[in-house]
C-alpha positions as CSV (number, residue, x, y, z in Angstrom):
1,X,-21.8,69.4,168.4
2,X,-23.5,70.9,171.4
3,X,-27.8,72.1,171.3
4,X,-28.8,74.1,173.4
5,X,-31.9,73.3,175.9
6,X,-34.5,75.7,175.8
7,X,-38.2,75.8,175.6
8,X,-39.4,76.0,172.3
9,X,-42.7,75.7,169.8
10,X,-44.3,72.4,169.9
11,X,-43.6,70.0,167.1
12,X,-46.1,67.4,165.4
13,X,-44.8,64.1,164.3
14,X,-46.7,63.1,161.3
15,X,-46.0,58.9,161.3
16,X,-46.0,56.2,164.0
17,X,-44.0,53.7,165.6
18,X,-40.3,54.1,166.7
19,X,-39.6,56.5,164.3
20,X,-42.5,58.8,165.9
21,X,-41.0,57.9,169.5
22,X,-37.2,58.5,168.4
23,X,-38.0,61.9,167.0
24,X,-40.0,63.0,170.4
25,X,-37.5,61.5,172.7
26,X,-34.6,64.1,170.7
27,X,-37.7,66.7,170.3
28,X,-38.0,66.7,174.3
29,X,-34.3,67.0,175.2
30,X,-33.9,70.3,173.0
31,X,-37.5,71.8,174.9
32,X,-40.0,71.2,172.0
33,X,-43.5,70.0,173.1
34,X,-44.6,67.0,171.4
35,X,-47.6,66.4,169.4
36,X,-48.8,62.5,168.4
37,X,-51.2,61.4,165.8
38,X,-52.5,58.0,165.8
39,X,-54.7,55.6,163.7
40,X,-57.4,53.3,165.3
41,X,-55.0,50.3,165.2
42,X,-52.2,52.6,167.0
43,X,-55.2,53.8,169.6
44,X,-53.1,52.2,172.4
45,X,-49.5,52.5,170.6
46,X,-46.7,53.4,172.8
47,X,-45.4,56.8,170.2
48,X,-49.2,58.0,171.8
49,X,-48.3,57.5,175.2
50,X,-44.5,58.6,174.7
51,X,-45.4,62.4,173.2
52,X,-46.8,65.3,175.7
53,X,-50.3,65.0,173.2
54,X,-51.9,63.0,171.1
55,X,-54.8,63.3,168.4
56,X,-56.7,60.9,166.1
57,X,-56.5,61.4,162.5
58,X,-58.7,58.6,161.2
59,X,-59.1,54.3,160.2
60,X,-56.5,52.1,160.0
61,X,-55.3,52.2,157.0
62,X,-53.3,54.6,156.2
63,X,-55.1,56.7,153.5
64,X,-57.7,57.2,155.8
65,X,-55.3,58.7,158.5
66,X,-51.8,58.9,158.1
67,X,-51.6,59.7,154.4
68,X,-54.2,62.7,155.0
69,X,-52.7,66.3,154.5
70,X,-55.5,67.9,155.8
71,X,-56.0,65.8,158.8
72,X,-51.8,66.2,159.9
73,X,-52.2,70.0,159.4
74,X,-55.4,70.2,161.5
75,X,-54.4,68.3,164.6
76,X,-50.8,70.7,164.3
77,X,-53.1,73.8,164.6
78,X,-55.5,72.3,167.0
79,X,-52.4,71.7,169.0
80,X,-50.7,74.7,168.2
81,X,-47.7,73.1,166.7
82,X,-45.4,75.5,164.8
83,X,-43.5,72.6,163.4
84,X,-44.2,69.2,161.5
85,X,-41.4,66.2,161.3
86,X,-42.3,63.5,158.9
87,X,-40.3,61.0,160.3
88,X,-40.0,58.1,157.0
89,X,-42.3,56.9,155.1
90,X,-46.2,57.7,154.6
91,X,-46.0,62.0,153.5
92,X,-42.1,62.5,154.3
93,X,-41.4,62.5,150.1
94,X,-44.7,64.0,149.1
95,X,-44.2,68.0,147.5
96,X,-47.8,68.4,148.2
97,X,-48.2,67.6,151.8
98,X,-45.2,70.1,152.1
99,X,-46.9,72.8,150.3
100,X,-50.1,72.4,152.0
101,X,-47.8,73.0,155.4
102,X,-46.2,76.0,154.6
103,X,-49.4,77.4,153.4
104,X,-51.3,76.7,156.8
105,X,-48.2,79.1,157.9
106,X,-46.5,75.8,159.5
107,X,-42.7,74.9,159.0
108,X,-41.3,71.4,157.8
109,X,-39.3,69.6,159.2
110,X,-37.3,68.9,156.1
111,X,-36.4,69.8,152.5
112,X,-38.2,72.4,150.4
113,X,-40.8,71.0,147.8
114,X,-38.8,72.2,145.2
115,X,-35.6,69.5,146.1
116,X,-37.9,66.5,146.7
117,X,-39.5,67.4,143.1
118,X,-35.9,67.2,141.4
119,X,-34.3,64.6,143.4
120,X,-37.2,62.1,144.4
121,X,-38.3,61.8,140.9
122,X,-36.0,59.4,139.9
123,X,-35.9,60.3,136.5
124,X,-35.1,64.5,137.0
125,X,-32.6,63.3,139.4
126,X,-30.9,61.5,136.7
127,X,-30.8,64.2,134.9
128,X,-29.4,66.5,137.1
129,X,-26.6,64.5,138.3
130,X,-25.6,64.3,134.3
131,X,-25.3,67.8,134.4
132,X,-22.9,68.0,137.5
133,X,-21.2,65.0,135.5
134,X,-22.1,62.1,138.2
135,X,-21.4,58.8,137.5
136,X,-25.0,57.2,136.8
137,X,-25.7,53.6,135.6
138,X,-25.8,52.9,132.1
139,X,-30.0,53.0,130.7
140,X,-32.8,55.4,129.7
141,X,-32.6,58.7,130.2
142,X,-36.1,59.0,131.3
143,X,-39.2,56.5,131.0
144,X,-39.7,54.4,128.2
145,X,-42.7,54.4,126.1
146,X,-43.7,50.5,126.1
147,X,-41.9,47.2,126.7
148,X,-40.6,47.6,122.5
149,X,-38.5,50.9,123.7
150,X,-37.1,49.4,127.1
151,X,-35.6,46.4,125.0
152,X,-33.8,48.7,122.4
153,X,-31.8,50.4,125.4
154,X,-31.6,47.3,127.4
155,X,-29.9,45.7,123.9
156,X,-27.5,48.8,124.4
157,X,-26.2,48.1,127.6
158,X,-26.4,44.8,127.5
159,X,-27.8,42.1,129.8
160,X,-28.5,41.7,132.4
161,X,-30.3,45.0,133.4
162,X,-33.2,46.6,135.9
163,X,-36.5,47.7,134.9
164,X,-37.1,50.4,137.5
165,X,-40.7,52.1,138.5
166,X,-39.9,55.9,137.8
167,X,-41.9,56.6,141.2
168,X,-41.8,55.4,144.8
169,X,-39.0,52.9,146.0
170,X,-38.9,49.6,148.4
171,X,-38.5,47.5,145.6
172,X,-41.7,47.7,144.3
173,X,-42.0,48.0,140.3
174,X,-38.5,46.4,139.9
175,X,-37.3,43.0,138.1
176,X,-33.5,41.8,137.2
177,X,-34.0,40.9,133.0
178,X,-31.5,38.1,132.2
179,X,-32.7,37.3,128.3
180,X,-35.0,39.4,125.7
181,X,-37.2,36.5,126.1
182,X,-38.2,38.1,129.5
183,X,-37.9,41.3,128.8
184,X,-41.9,41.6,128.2
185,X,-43.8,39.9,130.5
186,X,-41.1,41.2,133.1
187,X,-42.0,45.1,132.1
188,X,-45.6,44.1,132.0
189,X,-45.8,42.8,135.8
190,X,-43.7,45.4,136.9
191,X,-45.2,48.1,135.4
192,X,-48.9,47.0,136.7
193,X,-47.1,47.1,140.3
194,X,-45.5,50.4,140.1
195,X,-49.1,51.6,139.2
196,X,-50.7,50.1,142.1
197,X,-47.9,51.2,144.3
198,X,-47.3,54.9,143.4
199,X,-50.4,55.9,141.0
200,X,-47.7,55.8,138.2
201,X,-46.6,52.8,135.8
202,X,-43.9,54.5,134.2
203,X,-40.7,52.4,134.1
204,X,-37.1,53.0,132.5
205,X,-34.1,50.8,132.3
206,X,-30.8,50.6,134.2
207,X,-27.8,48.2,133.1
208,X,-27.8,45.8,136.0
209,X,-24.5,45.7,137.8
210,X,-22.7,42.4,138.9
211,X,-21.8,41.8,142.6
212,X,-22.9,45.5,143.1
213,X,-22.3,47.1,147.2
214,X,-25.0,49.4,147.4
215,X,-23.5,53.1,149.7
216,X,-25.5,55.7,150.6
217,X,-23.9,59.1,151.6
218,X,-25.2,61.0,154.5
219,X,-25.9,65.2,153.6
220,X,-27.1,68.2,155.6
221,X,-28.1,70.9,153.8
222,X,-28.5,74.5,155.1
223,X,-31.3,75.4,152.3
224,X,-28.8,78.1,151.1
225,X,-26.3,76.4,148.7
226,X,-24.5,75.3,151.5
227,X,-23.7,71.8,152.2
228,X,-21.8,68.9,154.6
229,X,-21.7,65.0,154.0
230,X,-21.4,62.9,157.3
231,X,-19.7,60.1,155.8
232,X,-20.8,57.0,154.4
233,X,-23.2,53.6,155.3
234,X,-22.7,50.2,153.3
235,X,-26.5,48.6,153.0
236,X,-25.7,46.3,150.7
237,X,-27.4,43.2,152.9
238,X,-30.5,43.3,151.3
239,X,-34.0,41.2,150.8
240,X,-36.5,42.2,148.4
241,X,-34.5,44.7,147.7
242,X,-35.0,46.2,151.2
243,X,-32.3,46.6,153.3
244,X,-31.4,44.4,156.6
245,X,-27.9,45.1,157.5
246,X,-26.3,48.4,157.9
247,X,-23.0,49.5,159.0
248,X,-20.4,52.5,158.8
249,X,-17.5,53.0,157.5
250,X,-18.6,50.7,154.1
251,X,-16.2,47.8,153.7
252,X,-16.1,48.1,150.1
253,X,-14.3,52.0,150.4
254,X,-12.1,50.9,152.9
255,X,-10.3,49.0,150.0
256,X,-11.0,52.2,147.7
257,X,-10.0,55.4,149.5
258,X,-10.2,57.5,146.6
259,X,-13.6,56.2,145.3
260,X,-15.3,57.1,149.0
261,X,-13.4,60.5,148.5
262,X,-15.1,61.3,144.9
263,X,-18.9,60.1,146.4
264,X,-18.7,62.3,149.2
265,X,-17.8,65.2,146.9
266,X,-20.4,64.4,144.2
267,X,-23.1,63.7,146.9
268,X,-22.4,67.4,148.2
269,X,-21.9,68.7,144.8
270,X,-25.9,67.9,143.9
271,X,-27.0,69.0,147.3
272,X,-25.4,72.5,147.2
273,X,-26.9,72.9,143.6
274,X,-30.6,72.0,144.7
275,X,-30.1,74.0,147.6
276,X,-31.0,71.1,150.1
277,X,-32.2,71.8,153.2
278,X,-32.1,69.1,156.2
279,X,-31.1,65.6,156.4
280,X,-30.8,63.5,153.3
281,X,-29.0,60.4,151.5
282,X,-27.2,59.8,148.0
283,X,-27.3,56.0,147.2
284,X,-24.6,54.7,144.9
285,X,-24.0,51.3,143.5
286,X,-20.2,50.4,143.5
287,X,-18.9,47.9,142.1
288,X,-15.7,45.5,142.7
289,X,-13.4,47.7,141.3
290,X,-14.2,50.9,142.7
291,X,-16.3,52.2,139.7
292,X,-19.5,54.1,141.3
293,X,-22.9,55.2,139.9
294,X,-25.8,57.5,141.5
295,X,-29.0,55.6,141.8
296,X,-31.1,58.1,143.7
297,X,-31.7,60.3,146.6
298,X,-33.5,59.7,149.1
299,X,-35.4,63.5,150.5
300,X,-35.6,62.4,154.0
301,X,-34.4,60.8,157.1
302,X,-33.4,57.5,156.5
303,X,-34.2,54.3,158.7
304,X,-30.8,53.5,159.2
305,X,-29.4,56.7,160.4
306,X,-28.8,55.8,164.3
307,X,-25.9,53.8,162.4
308,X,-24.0,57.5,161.1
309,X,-25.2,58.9,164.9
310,X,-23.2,56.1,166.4
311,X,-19.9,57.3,164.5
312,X,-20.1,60.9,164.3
313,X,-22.1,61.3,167.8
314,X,-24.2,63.7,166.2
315,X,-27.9,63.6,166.8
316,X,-29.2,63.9,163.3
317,X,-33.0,64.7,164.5
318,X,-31.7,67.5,166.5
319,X,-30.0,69.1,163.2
320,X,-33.0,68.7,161.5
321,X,-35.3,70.2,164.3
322,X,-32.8,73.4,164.6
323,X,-31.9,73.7,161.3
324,X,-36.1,73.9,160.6
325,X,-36.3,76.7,163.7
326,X,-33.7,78.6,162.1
327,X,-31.0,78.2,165.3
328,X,-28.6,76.3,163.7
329,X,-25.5,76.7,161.3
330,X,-23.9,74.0,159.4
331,X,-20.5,73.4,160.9
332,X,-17.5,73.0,158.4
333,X,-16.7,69.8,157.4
334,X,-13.4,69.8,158.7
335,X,-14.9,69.4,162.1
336,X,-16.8,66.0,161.2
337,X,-15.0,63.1,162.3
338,X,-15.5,59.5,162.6
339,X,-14.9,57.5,165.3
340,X,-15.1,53.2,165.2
341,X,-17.7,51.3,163.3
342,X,-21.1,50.8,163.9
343,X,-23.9,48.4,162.5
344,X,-27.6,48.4,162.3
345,X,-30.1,45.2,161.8
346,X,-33.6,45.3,161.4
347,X,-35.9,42.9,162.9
348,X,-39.1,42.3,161.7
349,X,-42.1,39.8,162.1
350,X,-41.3,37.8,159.0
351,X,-41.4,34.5,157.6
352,X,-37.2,34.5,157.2
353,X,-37.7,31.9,154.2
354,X,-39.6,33.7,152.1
355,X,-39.3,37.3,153.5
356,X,-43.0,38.0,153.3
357,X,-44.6,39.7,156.4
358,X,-46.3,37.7,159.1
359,X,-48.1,40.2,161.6
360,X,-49.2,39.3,165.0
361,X,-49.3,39.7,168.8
362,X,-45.8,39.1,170.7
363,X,-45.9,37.5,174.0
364,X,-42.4,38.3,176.0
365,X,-39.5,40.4,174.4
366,X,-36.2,39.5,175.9
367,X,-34.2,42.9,174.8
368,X,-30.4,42.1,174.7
369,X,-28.1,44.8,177.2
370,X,-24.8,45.8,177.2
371,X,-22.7,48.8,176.5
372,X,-22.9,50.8,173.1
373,X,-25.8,49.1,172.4
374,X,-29.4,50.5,171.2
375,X,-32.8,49.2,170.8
376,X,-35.3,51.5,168.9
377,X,-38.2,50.0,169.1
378,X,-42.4,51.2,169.5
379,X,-43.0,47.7,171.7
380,X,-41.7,47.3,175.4
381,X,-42.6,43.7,176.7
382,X,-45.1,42.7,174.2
383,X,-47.5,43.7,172.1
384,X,-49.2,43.3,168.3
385,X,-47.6,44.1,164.9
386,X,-50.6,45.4,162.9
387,X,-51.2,44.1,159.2
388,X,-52.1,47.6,158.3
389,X,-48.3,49.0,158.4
390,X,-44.6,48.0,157.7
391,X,-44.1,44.6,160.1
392,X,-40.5,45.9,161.6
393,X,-40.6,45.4,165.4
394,X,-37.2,47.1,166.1
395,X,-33.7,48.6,165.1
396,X,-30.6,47.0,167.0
397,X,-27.6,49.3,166.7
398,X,-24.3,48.9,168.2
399,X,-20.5,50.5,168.2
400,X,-17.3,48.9,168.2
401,X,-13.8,50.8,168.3
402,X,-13.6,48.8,164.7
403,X,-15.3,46.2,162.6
404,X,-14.0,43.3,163.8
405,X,-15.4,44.1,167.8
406,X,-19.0,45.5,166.4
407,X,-19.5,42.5,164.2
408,X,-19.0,40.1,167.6
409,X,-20.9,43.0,169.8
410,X,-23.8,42.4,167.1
411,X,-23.8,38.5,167.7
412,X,-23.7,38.6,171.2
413,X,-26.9,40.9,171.3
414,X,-28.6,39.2,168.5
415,X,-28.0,35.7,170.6
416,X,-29.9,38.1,173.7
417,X,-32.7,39.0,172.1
418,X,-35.9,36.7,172.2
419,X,-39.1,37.2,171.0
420,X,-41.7,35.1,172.7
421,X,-45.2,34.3,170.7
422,X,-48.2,34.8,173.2
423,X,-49.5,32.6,175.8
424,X,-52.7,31.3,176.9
425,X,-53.7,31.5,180.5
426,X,-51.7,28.3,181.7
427,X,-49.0,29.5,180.0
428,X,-49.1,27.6,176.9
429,X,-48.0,29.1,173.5
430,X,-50.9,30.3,171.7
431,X,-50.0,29.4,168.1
432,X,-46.5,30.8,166.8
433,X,-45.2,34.1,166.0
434,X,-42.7,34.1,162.9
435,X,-39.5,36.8,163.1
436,X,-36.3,36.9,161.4
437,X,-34.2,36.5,164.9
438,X,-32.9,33.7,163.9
439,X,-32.3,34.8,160.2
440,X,-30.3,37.3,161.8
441,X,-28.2,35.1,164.0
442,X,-27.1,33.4,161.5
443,X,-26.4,36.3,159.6
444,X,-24.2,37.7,162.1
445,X,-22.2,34.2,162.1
446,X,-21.7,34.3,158.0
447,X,-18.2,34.0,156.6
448,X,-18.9,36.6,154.1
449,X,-20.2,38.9,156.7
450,X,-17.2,38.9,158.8
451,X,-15.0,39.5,156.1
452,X,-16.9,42.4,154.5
453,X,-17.8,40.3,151.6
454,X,-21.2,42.4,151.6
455,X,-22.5,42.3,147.9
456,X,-26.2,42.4,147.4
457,X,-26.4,39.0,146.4
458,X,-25.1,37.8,149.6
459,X,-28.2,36.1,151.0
460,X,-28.9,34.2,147.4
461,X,-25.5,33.3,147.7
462,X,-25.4,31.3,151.0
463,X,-28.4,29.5,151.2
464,X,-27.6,28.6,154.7
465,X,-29.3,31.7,156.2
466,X,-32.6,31.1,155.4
467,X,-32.7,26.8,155.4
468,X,-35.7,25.7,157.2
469,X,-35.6,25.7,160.6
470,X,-36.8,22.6,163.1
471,X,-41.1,22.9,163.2
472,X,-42.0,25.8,165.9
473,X,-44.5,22.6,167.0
474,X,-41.9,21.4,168.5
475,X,-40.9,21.8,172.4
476,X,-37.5,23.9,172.8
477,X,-36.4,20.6,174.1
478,X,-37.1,18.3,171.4
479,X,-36.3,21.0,169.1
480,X,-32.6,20.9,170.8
481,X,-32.2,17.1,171.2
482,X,-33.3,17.3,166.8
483,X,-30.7,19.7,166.5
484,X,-28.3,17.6,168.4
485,X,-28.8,14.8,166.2
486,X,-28.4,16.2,162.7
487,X,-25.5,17.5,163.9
488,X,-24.3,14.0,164.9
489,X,-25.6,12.8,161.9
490,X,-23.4,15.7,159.6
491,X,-20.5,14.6,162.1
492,X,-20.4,11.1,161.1
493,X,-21.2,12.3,157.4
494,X,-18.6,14.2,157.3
495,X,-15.4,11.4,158.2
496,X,-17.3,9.4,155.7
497,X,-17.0,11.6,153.0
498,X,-13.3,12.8,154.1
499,X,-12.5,9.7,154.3
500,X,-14.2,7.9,150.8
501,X,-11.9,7.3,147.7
502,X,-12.7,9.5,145.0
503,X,-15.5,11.1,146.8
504,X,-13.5,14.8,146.2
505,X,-15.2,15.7,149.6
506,X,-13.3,17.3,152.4
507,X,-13.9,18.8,155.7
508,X,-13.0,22.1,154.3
509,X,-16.0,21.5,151.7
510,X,-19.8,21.3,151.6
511,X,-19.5,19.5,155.0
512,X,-18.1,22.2,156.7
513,X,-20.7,24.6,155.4
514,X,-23.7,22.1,156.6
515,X,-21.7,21.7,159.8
516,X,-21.6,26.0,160.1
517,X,-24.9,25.5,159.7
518,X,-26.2,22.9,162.2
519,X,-24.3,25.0,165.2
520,X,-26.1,27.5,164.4
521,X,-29.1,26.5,164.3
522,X,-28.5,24.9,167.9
523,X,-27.1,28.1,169.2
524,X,-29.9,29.6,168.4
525,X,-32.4,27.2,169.7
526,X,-30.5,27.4,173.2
């Protein structure tokens, strides 16, 4: 799909980071001026320096500045913006903020407020899909009253199930309920976070599916009934319910043809009915059999798209930003195609045992290179990642002509990349910066991984990935020669278990796995 390069109305980006700076660099190729709004901890943020203007909408946190209407829409006048892109997060779901644009006489950069009414309340979008007859998991059919009501329906479709938070997403408001017994205090704490989260403790109940891949389907609507999927992403590598892997085609629907056939149609089905307009994503759980079931929609562009970019070389942004200035026309769907495989990780600064995020300034970033490889990132050598906003320091994207070649093109660039904690004038680490680098080396190396084995319980399942790692007080060196010697030590551990009586131990057993895991731990120190 060709764009043509001309010069065009200036467009604002209403977020921050490398979501603000991927937007302007695809903004600036098609001739649109580009307008940048920072906080006071993005003052000196490289999205500010990236875009032709900049202007400062307020504090730090971000409903003081980023999550202010009023403050977007002003600095897009003051600029003479005619357009506003919301990038993810912060306003890009909010009907209000795209109200309050269209009434300032401004265009969005997205779908109409309508569409994000019926699809990003969770519990309208379950409704329409059951009138399109959807597949949708088993539960409520809208929010339950109290704790009393969500057990009657979770005694229906049996346990285990989700309590969901009827607003917002991330994996706030949610628990997995195993027994009655925790049924209550499980709704109660959920609930109380939903609330805090999103203004709204309203929760329903979802019957909880076992070894579940989680597949989103990519749409592009025309905001006239018409309506185009580009193809699938598996994002089923998940913590905290957040994703951390994501790759195209989905392993899962290579084994089930006809399944990835009846998603694509359902997912365009719903968009043509809402009259969609712009870039959006079904999500689906499927399970091990090929059985699938519409979770929600998510009214924007998603973090993860560079992945369906790599294997349809379409620029997604650029649809979005000519769709939105009227200059562009859905092409048929015939003419889609998809080329290889691609996979995206994000890397974050992160404790990588417990997930939780551990802002900070970086010292050196060591970027990995190589061809069909991409790096979308707001930091160039160094820099600090602000407590105020999500800790994600870049996407890593690559291609591979199939599965097999972008798997080992992912571990090669994931054993590049470094990120280096800050030094003191003589050159001496000051303190230590936590990432999930590692984590993600070792991800890369995971039997289940490479065979596609990519249910959302894969982490739980192979404990391996997040086993502590040698104390970052430690010099690389003596952090190499400890390596060195547990793996000595599982070496000699594992001929004496192979070769006890009656020990029922083999080299092909647990030893193996803490062997998998020592070498990978000392690849990644080296």
């Amino acid at each position: 799909m060709k764009f043509e390069v001309k010069k065009r109305e200036p467009v604002l980006i209403a977020n921050r980071g490398e979501i603000a700076i991927r937007v302007a660099r695809t903004a600036k190729m098609l001739g649109f001026p580009t307008v940048a709004v920072y906080s006071e901890a993005d003052r000196f943020s490289e999205h500010v320096k990236f875009c032709d203007a900049a202007e400062f909408i307020g504090e730090s946190e971000p409903k003081s500045s980023y999550l202010i209407a009023d403050k977007i829409i002003a600095a897009a006048k003051k600029h003479k913006a005619k357009y506003i892109h919301p990038g993810y997060g912060f306003l890009s779901e909010r009907p209000h903020f795209v109200e309050a644009v269209e009434k300032a006489g401004l265009v969005f950069v997205g779908p109409s407020a309508n569409s994000m009414r019926v699809m990003g309340d969770k519990i309208e979008a379950r409704k329409t899909v059951d009138s399109l007859d959807v597949p949708r998991v088993p539960g409520s059919p809208g929010a339950v009253k109290d704790a009393k009501e969500a057990l009657e329906f979770a005694r229906k479709v049996k346990f285990p199930v989700l309590l969901k938070a009827a607003a917002g997403g991330g994996g706030k408001g949610m628990r997995r309920v195993d027994t009655e017994e925790e049924l209550l205090s499980a709704f109660e704490s959920a609930s109380r976070e939903a609330l805090s989260a999103f203004g709204d403790g309203a929760m329903y109940v979802e019957k909880y599916i076992l070894e579940p891949h989680h597949v989103e389907i990519q749409v592009f609507g025309d905001g006239k009934g018409g309506a185009i999927h580009l193809g699938e992403r598996e994002c089923s590598i998940q913590r905290r319910h957040q994703k951390v892997w994501e790759e195209s085609p989905a392993p899962i629907l290579e084994v089930h043809p006809e399944t990835r056939k009846k998603m694509f149609e359902s997912a365009v089905r719903v968009a043509k009915v809402i009259k969609y307009a712009g870039a959006g994503t079904f999500e689906f759980i499927v399970d091990g059999a090929g059985d699938f079931y519409f979770l929600e929609m998510n009214t924007r562009l998603q973090v993860e798209h560079p992945v369906t970019e790599w294997v349809t070389g379409i620029d997604l942004v650029g649809m979005q930003l000519l769709l939105a200035a009227g200059e562009l026309t859905l092409p048929p769907q015939e003419s889609i195609t998809r080329t290889g495989a691609a996979i995206e990780v994000r890397v974050y600064a992160e404790d990588p045992e417990n997930f939780l995020p551990a802002p900070g300034k970086m010292g050196r970033i060591v970027q990995p290179n190589g061809p069909f490889l991409r790096w979308d990132s707001s930091f160039e050598s160094s820099g600090e990642v602000s407590m105020f906003y999500d800790p994600m320091i870049a996407k890593l994207s690559v291609w591979g002509r199939n599965r097999d070649e972008a798997v080992a093109r992912m571990r090669v660039a994931l054993d590049e990349l470094s990120i280096e904690a800050p030094k003191n004038s003589r050159g001496q680490a000051k303190g230590s910066l936590k990432t999930n680098v590692v984590f993600l080396q070792r991800l890369s190396r995971c039997p289940d991984v490479i065979s596609g084995n990519t249910t959302t319980d894969l982490i739980p399942r192979n404990p391996q990935l997040t086993e502590k790692l040698p104390s970052a007080d430690l010099s690389k060196d003596e952090a190499i020669a400890l390596a060195l010697l547990r793996l000595t030590e599982s070496l000699d551990s594992s001929a004496s278990d192979s070769n006890s009586a009656g020990s029922g131990r083999t080299v092909a057993g647990a030893s193996v796995r803490t062997l998998w895991n020592e070498r990978s731990r000392l690849e990644a120190l080296r």
